[in-house]
Residue, then its C-alpha position, 0 to 999 in steps of 0.5 A: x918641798x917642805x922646808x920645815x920638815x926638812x930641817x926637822x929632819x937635819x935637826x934630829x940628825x943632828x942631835x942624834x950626831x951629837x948623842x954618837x959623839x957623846x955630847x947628849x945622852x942617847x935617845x931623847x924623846x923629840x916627839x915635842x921638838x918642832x920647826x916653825x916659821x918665828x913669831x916675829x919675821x925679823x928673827x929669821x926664817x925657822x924657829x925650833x924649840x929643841x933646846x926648851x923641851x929636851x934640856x931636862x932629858x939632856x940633864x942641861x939648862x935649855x940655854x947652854x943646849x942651844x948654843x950646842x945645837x946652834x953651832x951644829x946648825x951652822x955648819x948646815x946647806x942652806x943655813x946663812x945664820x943661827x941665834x940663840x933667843x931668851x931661854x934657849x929658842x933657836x931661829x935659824x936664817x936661810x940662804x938666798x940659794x935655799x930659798x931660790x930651791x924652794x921658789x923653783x919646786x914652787x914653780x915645778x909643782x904648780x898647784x900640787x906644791x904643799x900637798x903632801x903624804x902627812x895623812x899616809x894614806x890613813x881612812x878618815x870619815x868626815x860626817x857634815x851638813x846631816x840636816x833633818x830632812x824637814x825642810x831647806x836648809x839655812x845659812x847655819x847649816x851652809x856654815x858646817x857644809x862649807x866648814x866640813x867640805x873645805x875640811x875634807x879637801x884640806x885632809x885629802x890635800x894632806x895625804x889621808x883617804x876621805x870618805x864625805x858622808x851626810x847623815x840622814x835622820x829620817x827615823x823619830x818623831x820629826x819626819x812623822x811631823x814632816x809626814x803629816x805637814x805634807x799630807x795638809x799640803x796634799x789636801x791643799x792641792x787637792x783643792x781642799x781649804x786647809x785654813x791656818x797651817x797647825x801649830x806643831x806643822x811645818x808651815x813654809x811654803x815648800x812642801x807645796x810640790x810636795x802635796x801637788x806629787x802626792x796628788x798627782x801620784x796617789x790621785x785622792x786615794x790617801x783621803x780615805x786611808x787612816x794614818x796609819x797606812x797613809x802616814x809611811x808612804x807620805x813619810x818615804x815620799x816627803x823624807x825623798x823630797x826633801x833630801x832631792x831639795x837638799x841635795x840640790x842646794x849642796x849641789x849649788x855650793x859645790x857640795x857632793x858626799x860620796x855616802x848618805x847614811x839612812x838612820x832607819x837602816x840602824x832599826x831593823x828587825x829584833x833590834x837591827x844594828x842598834x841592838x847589836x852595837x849595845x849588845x857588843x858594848x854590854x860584852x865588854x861591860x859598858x851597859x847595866x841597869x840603873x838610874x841616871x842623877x837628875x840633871x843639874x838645874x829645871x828638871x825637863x817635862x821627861x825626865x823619868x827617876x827610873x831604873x833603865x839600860x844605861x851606857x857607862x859613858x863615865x867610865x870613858x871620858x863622859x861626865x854621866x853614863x847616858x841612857x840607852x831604852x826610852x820607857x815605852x821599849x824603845x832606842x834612844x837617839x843616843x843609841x842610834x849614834x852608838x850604832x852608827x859609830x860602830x858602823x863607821x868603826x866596822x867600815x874600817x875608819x881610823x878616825x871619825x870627824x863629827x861637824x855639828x851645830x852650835x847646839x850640838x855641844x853636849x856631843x862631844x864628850x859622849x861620843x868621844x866615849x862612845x868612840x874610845x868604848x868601840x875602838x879604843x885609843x885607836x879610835x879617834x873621834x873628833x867633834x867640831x861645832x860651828x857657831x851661829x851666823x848672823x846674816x846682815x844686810x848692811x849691817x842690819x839683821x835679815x830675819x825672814x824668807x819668803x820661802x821658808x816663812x820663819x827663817x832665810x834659807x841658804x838657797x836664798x843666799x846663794x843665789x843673791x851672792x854667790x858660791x864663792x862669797x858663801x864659801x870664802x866668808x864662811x871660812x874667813x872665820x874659825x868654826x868655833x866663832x860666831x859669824x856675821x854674814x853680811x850680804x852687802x860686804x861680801x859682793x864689794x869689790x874692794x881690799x876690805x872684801x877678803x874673798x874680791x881680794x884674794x880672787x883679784x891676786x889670782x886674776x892678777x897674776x894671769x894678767x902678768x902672764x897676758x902682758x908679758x905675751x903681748x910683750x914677748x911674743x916667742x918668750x917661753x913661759x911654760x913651767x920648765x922654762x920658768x924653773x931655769x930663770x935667774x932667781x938671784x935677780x928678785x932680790x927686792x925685800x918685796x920679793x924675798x918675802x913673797x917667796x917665804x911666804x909660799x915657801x910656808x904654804x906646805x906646812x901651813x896645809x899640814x898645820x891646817x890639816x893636823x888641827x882640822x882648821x881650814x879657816x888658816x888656809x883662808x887666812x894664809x891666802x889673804x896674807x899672800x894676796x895682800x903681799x902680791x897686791x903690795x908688790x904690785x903697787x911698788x911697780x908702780x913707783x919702781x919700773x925696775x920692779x914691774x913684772x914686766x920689763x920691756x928691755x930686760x927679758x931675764x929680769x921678766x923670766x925671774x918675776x914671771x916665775x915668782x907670779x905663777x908660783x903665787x899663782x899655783x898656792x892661790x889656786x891651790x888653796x882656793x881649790x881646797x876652800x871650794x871656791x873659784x880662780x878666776x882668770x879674769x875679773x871685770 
């Protein structure tokens, strides 16, 4: 039950009740009307902007059209009162009934209250991690895995059909230097002195078993092949090694994506699918022959003023039209991007999420182009970067791996933390913010460690529910029991606004959802940890308060449904971050 979309809806009634009676014009435009919680609770409990953004269309100032709409809410279920703020804002207080309905489909639901069918059933891919396969991956690409992941959950929570998809670069130049790392390696174990890992190589200890598989598997065979016949069957080998490494290390996140893409599939004979995708753009008069400005600043080492296949990216949104053949007759990175952006288009996707690295900025706009040349206003494409982390220990900065050699890999840290502090901190923080990752908070066990304090309000609920089965043995505490209990009872303010709060979870999920921002279902758990955790400490001074009362069974009912409500939006939103409920914590 979603409150706000249910008022939405009374609201447009109303204001088409109002068009019939002649007191509006016809057919005003509410695309622009919203129902939100007030910025400051002591307002009420829904806000709508209405009047401010349809006064001009209703040919009235926004104040006069408030109080009309205000005294039509009045007259609404559920609505005990309507005030008209400033300019024209309404906000509109709920009746206890109102919101003892929304605390009982709370309690129906359990952890399926505020998923929703916002999404229609719409096909979104969401393509994240998509590390080079040249080695593990660091804490930087465990923030996009655990950002694209948690997002993924979040769209799938809001009704849209999800497709998880990695991204492989194994074509280009840095699976030939991985290739020709993992020879050394091969050597080594053949009992060959490599000496000093050359400049230019993957130095990190972790192609050793790769070298030790080609030993074991090509014998000394590979020594007296030249590159050229040893160089593709190294490449397979170590690009499969690395993504079995990768894999496993998503795996230790509570990672899984339902497809790997392989670039070299886009390189096919004649061109393949990228000669196809600029083929189709060139139909469509997207590609001609000309010379691209130099780029503002130092000119790069190759750069080339030369004439050359160009995508006119301008013409969609892009600041310059992107090159499209190297010199030497070869595809472009870019080209192969404008291939896999129509093969995704191809593969039936309505939108296509991009979660890429700090570094990847430069991206956006040109496939957001790409994206509008191939499908058209249809289309949409969304690019999200995830900024840097800084991991810290005790708050000074950790550098080095003994695995990797020049940086810590995520592994690493998963191991020494946890899953759940790597996701829940990762996503304690907008995407698009620089993260300080501090390996000695995140295991704390206290309030100022947000994923202890979030996971302790779970455990705490369950708790509620021991104790009120040591005190009542035969009291039924099954959902259909808890819906029927006297909801009037929990008239506390603690109380009331523990059930706003869950109240705002379904529209806090679709919110979450339409802006691609799973950090707010962080954050809304944190708020609703730190409420359940307050009414749990004026128990304390308040026995009439306590969860459990010994010589009021109906008073117990009443909380204990209030607890497994709170229960089931924790869980719930835990589930959609990645990270665990636990029942118990010692």
């Amino acid at each position: 039950m979603n409150i706000f979309d249910a008022y939405q809806r009374r609201l447009a009634a109303v204001i088409e009740r109002l068009s019939a009676e002649g007191q509006l014009p016809p057919g005003l435009d509410l695309s622009r009307v919203v129902v939100e919680p007030p910025r400051d609770a002591a307002h009420g409990d829904l806000a709508t902007n209405a009047a401010m953004v349809l006064a001009k269309d209703a040919k009235t100032n926004p104040r006069a059209l408030a109080e009309t709409l205000a005294s039509a809410l009045r007259a609404e279920n559920g609505v005990a009162r309507v005030e008209v703020a400033g300019p024209g804002f309404i906000n509109l207080t709920l009746t206890p009934a109102l919101l003892q309905d929304v605390l009982g489909a709370a309690v129906r639901a359990g952890e399926a209250f505020g998923r929703s069918s916002a999404g229609k059933g719409e096909k979104i891919n969401v393509e994240y991690v998509s590390a080079n396969p040249t080695g593990p991956m660091h804490v930087g690409h465990g923030r996009g895995a655990v950002f694209g992941d948690a997002l993924a959950n979040l769209l799938a929570a809001a009704g849209y059909d999800v497709t998880r998809e990695y991204y492989i670069n194994d074509a280009g130049a840095q699976v030939d230097v991985l290739a020709r790392s993992a020879y050394l390696r091969y050597r080594e174990a053949l009992g060959e002195d490599i000496g000093a890992i050359p400049e230019g190589l993957y130095p990190g200890d972790y192609l050793k078993p790769v070298g030790t598989m080609l030993a074991d598997r090509f014998g000394r065979s590979l020594l007296a092949a030249p590159e050229a016949e040893w160089l593709p069957i190294v490449r397979n080998v170590a690009i499969d090694a690395m993504m079995d490494m990768i894999r496993d290390d998503l795996a230790a996140l509570g990672i899984h994506h339902d497809v790997f893409f392989s670039e070299r599939t886009l390189h096919g004979e004649n061109g393949g699918a990228i000669k196809a995708a600029i083929d189709d753009l060139q139909a469509h008069g997207y590609v001609y022959v000309g010379r691209v400005p130099p780029p503002k600043g130092q000119l790069p080492e190759d750069w080339e003023d030369r004439e050359q296949l160009l995508f006119r990216a301008t013409d969609v949104g892009d600041d310059i039209d992107r090159p499209l053949m190297k010199s030497d007759g070869s595809y472009t990175y870019f080209a192969a991007d404008v291939a896999y952006l129509r093969d995704k288009h191809e593969r039936g996707f309505e939108h296509l999420v991009y979660v890429l690295g700090a570094d990847h900025g430069g991206y956006v706009k040109r496939l957001q182009a790409v994206g509008r040349a191939i499908g058209g206003p249809e289309l949409e494409v969304t690019v999200l970067l995830c900024q840097l982390v800084r991991l810290l220990r005790g708050g000074e900065q950790v550098r080095m791996s003994k695995r990797a050699g020049d940086f810590v890999t995520l592994r690493e840290v998963i191991d020494e933390v946890g899953r759940d502090a790597v996701r829940f901190m990762m996503l304690f923080r907008k995407n698009d913010a620089t993260l300080d990752f501090d390996l000695a908070k995140v295991v704390e066990q206290s309030k100022d460690n947000p994923v202890f304090y979030v996971q302790y309000a779970h455990a705490r609920c369950a708790s509620v529910f021991r104790q009120a089965r040591e005190v009542f043995p035969d009291l039924d505490t099954a959902p259909a029991a808890l819906e029927k209990a006297q909801f009037d009872r929990l008239s506390d303010e603690a109380e009331v606004d523990i059930i706003k709060r869950v109240a705002q979870y379904p529209r806090a999920l679709e919110a979450a959802a339409a802006a691609r921002e799973p950090h707010r279902v962080a954050f809304f758990l944190h708020d609703l940890a730190s409420a359940f955790h307050s009414l749990w400490n004026k128990g304390k001074d308040a026995p009439e308060l306590r969860f459990v009362n010994q010589t009021d069974r109906d008073s117990t009912l009443a909380r204990l449904a209030l607890v497994h409500a709170v229960r089931s939006v924790l869980a719930s939103g835990l589930a959609i971050l990645g990270v665990a409920a636990p029942e118990e914590m010692r």
